[in-house]
N, C-alpha and C positions, 0 to 999 in steps of 0.2 A: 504494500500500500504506500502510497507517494503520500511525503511530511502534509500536503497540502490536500490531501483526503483522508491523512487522522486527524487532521485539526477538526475539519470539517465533522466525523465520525461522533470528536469529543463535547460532542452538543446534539440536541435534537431538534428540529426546528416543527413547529406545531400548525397547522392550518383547518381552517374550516371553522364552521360550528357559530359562534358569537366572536369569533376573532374575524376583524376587519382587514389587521395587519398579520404576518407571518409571526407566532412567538419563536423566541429560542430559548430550551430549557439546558443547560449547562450543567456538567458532571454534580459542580457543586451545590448546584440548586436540587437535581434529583435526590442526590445525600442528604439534602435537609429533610426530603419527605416522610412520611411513615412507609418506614419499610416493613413487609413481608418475604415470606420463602415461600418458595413452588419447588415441586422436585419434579422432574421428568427422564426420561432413560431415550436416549439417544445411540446408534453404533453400540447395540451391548454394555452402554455404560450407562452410571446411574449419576445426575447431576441433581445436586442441590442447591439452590441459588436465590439469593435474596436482594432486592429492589421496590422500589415501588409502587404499588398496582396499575396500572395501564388506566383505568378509571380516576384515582387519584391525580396522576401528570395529567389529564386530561382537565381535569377540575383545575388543578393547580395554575395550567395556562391560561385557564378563561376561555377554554374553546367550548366546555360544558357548565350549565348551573347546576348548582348544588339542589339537595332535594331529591322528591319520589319521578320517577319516572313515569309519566302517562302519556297515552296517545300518537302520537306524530312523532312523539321523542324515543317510543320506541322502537321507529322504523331506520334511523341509524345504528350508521356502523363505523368504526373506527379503522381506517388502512394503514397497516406498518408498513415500511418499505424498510430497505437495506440499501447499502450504499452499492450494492451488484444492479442493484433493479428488483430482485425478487419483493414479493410484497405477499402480506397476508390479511383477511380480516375478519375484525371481531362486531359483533353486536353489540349494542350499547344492554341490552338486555341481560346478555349471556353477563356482563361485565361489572353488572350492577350487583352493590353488596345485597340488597332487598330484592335481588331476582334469582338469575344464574350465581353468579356470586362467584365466576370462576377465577380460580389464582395465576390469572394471565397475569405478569409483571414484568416490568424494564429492567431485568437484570443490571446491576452494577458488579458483582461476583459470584463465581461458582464454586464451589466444592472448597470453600473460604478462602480461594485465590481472586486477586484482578481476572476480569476475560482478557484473554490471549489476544492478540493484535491481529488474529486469525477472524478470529469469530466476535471481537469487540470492537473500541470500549466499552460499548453497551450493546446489549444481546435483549431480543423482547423473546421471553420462556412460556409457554402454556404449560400452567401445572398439570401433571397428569397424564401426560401424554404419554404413549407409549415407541412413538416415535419423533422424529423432529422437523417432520415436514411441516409443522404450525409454529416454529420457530424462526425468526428473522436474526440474522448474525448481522454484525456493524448496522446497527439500527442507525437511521440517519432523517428518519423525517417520520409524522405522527398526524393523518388527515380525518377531518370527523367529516363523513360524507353522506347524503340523505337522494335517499330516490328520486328521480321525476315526479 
């Protein structure tokens, strides 16, 4: 990875939802969040990794309000991308602590190490999984997107 797309990697930039402008959430603002753990097994291996919910950063940027979810709000979805392109996405439902309540999270570390430069500095983890195809490695951008 070229110095000048881990810089970029070491932040996430946030769009959609109630943001006018593009937010960026920065390693050290993620660390401020309430963190949680997800574990999921990936290639035979078992990771456990802790960050903060994918729901929370989302709240925290101002792209989502706080609150129960009803209606039209549940017809969103949140799209992770990676800095490859790959991209994954979650419902605002599934994501919700009073719905789904799944331990989707922005990993900041796994297995109590930093993420590797491979697959970091920040990694979005679906708990639970039993593979890692619902995984996005060098997480690089965070969009709330709503149907036609």
């Amino acid at each position: 990875m070229t110095s000048i797309a881990l810089a970029l990697a070491a932040a996430i930039s946030i769009t959609g939802g109630a943001l006018s402008d593009p937010k960026t959430l920065t390693l050290e603002q993620l660390s401020a969040l309430p963190q949680s753990e997800a574990k999921a097994r990936f290639h035979d291996q078992g990771w456990a990794c802790t960050g903060p919910r994918l729901a929370i950063v989302m709240e925290a940027a101002g792209a989502t309000p706080s609150g129960d979810l009803r209606g039209a709000a549940l017809t969103a979805a949140v799209l992770a991308q990676g800095a490859d392109g790959y991209s994954m996405q979650f419902s605002r439902g599934e994501l919700d602590a009073k719905l789904g309540n799944a331990a989707v999270i922005v990993a900041l570390a796994c297995n109590g190490k930093p993420i590797a430069e491979a697959d970091g500095p920040v990694r979005l983890i679906a708990g639970g999984d039993q593979r890692g195809a619902r995984s996005v490695r060098q997480l690089v951008q965070l969009k709330l997107v709503t149907p036609n």
